[in-house]
C-alpha positions in Angstrom: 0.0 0.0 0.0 1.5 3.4 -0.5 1.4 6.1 1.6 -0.7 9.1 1.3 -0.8 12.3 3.0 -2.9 13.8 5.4 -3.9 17.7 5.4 -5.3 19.7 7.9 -6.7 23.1 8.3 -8.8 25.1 10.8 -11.5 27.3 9.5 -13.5 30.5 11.2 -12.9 31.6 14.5 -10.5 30.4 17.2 -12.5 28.5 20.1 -10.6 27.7 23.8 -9.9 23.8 22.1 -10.0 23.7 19.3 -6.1 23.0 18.9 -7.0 19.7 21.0 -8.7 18.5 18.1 -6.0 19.3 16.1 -3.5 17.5 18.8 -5.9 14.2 18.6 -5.8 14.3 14.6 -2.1 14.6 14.6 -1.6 11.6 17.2 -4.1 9.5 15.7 -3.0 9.6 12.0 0.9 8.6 13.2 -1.1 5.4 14.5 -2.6 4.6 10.8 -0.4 3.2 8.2 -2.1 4.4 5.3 -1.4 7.9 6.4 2.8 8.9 5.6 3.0 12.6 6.5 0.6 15.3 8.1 0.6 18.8 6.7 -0.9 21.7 8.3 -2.8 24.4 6.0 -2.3 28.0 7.2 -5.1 29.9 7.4 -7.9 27.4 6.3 -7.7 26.7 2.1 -6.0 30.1 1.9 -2.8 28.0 2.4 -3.7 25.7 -0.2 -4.6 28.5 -2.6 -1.1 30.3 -1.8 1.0 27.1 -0.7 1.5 28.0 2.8 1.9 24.3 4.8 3.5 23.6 7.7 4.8 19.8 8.5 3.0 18.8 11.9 4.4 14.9 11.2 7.6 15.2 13.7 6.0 17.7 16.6 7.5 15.9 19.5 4.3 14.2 22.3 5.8 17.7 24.8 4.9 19.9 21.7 1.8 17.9 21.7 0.8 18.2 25.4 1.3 21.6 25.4 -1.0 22.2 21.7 -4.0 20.3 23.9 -3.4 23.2 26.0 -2.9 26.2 23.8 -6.3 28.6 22.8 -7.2 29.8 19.7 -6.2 28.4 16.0 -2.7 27.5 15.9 -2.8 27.1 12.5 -4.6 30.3 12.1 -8.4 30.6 11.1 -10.0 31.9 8.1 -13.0 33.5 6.9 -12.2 33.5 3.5 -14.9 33.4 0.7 -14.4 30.4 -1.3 -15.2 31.1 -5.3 -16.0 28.3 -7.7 -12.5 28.8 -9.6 -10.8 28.1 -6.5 -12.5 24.5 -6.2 -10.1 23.4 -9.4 -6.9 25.4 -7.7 -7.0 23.5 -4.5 -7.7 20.1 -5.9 -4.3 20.6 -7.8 -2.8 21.3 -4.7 -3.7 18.6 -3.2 -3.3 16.2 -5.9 0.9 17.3 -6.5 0.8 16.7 -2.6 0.0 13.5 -2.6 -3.0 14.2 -0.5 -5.4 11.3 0.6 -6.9 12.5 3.2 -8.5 16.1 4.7 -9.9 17.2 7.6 -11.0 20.5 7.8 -12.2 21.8 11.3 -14.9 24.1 11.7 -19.0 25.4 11.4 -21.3 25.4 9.4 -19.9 27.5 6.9 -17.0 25.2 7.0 -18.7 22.3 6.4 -20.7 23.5 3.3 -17.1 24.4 1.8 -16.1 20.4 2.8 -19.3 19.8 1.1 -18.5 21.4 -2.4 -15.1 20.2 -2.3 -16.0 16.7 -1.7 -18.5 17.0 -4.6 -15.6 19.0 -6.9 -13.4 15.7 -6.3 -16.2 13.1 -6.9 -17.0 14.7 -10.2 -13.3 14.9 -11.0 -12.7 11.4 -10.1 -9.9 12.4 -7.6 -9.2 9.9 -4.9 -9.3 12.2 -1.7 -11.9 11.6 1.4 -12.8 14.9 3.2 -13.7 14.6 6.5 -15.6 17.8 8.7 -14.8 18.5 12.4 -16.9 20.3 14.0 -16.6 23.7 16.0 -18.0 26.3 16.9 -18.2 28.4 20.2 -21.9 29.3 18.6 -23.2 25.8 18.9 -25.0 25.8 15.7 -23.8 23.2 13.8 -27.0 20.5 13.5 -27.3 17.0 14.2 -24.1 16.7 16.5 -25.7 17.4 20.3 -23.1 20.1 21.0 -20.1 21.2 19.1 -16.3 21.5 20.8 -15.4 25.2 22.1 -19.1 25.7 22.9 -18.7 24.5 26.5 -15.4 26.2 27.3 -17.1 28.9 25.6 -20.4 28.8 27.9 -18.5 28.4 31.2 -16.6 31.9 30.9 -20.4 33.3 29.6 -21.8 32.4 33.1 -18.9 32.9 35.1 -18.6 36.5 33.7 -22.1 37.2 33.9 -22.7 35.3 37.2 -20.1 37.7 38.7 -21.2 40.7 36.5 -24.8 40.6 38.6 -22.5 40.6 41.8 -21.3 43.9 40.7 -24.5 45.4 39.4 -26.1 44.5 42.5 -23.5 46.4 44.9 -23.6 50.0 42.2 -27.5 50.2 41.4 -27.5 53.4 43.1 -24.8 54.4 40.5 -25.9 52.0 37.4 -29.4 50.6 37.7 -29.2 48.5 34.6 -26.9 46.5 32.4 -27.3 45.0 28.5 -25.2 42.5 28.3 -24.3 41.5 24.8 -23.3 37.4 23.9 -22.0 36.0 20.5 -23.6 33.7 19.2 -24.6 34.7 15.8 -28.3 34.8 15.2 -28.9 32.0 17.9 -29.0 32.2 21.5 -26.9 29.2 22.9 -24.1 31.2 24.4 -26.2 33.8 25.8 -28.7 31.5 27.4 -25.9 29.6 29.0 -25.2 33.1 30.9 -28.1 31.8 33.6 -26.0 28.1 34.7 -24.5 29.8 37.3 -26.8 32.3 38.6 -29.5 29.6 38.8 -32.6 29.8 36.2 -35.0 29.4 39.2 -33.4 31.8 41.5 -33.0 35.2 39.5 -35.2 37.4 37.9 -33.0 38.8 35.9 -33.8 38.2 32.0 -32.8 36.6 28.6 -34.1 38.0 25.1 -32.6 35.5 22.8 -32.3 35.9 19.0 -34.8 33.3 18.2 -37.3 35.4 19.7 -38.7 38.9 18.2 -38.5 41.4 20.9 -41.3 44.2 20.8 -39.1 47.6 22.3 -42.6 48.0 24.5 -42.3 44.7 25.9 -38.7 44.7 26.8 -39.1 48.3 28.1 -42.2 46.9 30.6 -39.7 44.0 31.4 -37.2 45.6 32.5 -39.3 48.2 34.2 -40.9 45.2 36.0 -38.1 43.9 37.0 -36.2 47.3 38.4 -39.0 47.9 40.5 -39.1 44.3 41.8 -35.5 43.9 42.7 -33.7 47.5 42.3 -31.4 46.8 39.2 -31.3 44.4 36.3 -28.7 42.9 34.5 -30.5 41.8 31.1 -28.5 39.2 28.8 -29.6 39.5 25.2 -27.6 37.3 21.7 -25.7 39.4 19.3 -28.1 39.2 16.7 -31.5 39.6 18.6 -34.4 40.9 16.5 -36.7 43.6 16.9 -40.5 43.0 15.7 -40.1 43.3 12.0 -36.9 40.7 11.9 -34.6 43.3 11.9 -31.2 42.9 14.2 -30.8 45.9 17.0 -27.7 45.3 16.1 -27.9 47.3 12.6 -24.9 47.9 11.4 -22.4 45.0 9.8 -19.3 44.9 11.3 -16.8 46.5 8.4 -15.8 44.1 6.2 -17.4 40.7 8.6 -18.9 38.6 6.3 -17.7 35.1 5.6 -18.8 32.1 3.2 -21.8 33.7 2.4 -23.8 32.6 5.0 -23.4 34.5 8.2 -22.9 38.2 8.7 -21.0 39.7 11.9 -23.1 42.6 13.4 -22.2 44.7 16.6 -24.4 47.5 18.2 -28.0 45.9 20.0 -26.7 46.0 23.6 -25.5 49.6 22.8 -29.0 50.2 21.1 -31.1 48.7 24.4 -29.0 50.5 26.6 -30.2 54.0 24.9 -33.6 52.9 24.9 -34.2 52.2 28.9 -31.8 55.4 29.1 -34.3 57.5 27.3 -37.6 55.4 28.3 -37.3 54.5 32.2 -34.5 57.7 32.7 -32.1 54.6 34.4 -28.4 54.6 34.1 -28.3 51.7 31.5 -24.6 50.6 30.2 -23.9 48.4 27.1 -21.6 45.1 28.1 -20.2 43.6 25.2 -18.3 40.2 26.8 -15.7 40.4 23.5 -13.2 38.0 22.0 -12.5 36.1 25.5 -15.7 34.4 25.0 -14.0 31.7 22.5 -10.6 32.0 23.6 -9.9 31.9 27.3 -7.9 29.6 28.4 -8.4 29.6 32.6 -12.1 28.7 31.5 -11.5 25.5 30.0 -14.4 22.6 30.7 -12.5 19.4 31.4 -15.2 17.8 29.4 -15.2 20.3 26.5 -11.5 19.8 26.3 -11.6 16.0 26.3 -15.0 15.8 23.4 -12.2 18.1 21.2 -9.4 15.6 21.2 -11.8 13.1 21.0 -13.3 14.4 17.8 -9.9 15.0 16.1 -9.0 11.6 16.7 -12.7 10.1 15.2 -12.0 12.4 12.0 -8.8 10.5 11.5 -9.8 6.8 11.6 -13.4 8.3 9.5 -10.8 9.5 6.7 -8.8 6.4 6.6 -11.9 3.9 6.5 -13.0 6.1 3.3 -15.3 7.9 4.6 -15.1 10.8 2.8 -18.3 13.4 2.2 -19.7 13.0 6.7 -19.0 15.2 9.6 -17.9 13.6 13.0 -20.9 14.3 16.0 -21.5 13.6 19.3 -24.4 11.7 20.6 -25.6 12.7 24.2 -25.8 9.4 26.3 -26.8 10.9 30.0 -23.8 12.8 31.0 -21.3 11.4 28.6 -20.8 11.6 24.3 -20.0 8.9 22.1 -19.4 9.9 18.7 -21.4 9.6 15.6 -21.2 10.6 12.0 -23.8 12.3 9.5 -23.7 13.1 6.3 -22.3 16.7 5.1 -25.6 17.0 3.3 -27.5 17.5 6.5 -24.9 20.3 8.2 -23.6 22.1 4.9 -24.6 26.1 5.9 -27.6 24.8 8.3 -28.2 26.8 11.5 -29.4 25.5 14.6 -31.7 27.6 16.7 -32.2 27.2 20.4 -34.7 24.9 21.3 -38.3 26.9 22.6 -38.3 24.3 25.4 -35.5 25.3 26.5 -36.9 29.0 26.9 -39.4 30.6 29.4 -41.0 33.3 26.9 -43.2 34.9 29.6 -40.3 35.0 32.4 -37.6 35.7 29.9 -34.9 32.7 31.2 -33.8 29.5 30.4 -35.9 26.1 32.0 -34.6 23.7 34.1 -34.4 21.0 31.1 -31.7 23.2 29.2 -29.4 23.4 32.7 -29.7 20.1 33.2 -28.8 19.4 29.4 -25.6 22.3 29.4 -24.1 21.3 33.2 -21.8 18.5 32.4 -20.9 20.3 29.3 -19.4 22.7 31.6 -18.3 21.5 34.8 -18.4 22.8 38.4 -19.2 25.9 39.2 -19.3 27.5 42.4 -22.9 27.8 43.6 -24.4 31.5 43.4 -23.3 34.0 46.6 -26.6 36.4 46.6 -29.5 33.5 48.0 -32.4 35.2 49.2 -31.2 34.0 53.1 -28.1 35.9 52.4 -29.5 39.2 50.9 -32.3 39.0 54.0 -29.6 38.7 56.6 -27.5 41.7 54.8 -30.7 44.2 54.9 -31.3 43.1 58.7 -27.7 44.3 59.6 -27.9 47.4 57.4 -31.2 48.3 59.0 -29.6 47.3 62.0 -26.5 49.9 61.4 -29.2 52.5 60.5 -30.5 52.4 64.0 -27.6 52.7 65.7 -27.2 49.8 67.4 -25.0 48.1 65.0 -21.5 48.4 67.2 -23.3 48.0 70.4 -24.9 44.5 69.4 -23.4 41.9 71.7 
């Protein structure tokens, strides 16, 4: 049998791991025979198009620990536009490579480009199985129960919002109310996993997720409602939440963010809402955009997240190498734990997943018990929430205590 060689590239943006996955593919495909060298493209098909590779074959198990460990896209991500002329350039790359094999990690977008290339080399009778890996901090990608980088991504959202309330609810004579503003595309998963830590039965604070129209007179009354029930509000809203008409808040594409067609980056709603309680209620109101740590942060790694990457990566490989060319690797939910699966690229190609109504309390604006329960051991421990009604009560008794003057004297 001779030898072929594997590629590899990473696609979109960076996630906290998904250089695990590329750690499990490079570990896995020294195990196969059929695979002879393993080739890194940099910056997703941009380095086939331009001939940028790197030689991953003889990084040394240390190098290998450590890339588990390392966030973002080692090999550098890319949200480059793929044309039909490039289809023919890249499978001439491949072909005076002596590529057999590639696995191209990514999203939706991603996957539709593993689609058309798959097709491009079927048609042209080329010998090369492509394999997708999914990614995405956005968990939108469909079939597979979650995608890797989503749950590293969803523990820093509810850490960093669970602690955010912490800090609203000591200023609310200063700031009464916060917007805070998730990625997550046009889908709410990342900012409905803001609520795991602060407990969906516990606050009142609320979620308008992109899935859901948001009439301005509604949210206004919401957060009205709950001001004068609690004395501030930290409200968590999705990038690319819509007003009545369909419309983002969020109006204005972010210069020059559009990738594959598909998707379009937009910044602005939490700055938008902000304005409006401003103007409406006459609250302090501040915008919170979380930013670019949301994907990438290493000290918020899920143990479980981490593991499901490498996992993945290492499915991908032994997929390729058993010819099977044209699926996506997935993982099926079995209680706590994933095994992995595969579907066809047919079923994923440019497909977005919305969050689940179930998993959505319309009327009280938060997440259900059923979607905790489903995102917890995606995202390990977290420390239980600090403000429990017990605690506030026994804060306002020593306040009102303090204002009577008999604070110091109390034995």
């Amino acid at each position: 049998m001779k030898k072929k060689s594997l590629f590899v590239a990473q696609s979109g943006g960076p996630t906290s791991v998904i250089n695990s996955t590329l750690a499990g593919i490079i570990i896995e495909a020294r195990k196969q025979l059929q695979v002879d060298r393993v080739y890194g493209l940099v910056h997703g098909l941009e380095g086939a198009l331009r001939g940028e590779v790197i030689d991953l074959s003889n990084l040394a198990q240390e190098e290998l620990d450590k890339l588990r460990r390392t966030p973002a896209a080692i090999l550098g991500g890319s949200r480059y536009s793929l044309m039909d002329e490039d289809l023919a350039k890249i499978i001439s790359f491949f072909k005076e490579n002596d590529c057999r094999y590639f696995l191209f990690i990514g999203g939706n977008g991603t996957m539709d480009t593993c689609l058309k290339l798959q097709n491009a080399c079927r048609q042209e009778k080329v010998s090369i199985e492509v394999v997708g890996v999914p990614k995405t901090v956005d968990n939108d990608l469909k079939v597979t129960d979650h995608s890797p980088g989503y749950g590293s991504a969803a523990r820093y959202v509810a850490l960093s919002v669970r602690d955010q309330a912490l800090d609203l609810q000591a200023m609310q004579r200063f700031e009464q109310v916060r917007i805070v503003e998730t990625m997550g595309r046009m889908v709410g998963w990342l900012a409905a996993s803001a609520f795991l830590a602060m407990g969906p039965t516990r606050t009142i604070n609320p979620l308008f997720i992109p899935e859901i129209p948001v009439d301005e007179n509604d949210f206004i009354q919401h957060i009205d409602k709950v001001y004068r029930e609690q004395g501030y509000v930290l409200a968590v809203i999705g990038e690319g939440l819509r007003n009545k008409e369909g419309e983002p808040f969020g109006s204005k594409p972010f210069v020059g963010m559009t990738d594959n067609g598909c998707h379009t980056v937009r910044t602005g709603a939490a700055e938008y809402l902000a304005r409006l309680v401003n103007q409406t209620l006459g609250l302090r109101a501040r915008a919170q955009i979380l930013g670019m740590n949301q994907r990438s942060f290493a000290y918020c790694v899920s143990r479980v997240d981490e593991e499901e990457a490498y996992r993945v990566g290492r499915a991908a490989v032994k997929l390729a190498v058993s010819d099977g060319g044209g699926q996506m690797v997935t993982l099926v939910r079995q209680g706590d734990c994933s095994a992995i699966g595969t579907t066809p690229l047919e079923r994923v190609a440019g497909v977005e997943r919305q969050f689940p109504l179930n998993y959505y309390d319309q009327i009280n604006k938060r997440v259900t018990l059923e979607f905790v329960d489903w995102l917890a051991p995606l995202v390990g421990e977290i420390e239980p929430v600090l403000w429990s009604k017990d605690i506030r009560t026994a804060v306002n008794q020593e306040i009102a205590a303090c204002r009577g003057g008999n604070y110091f004297g109390r034995g």
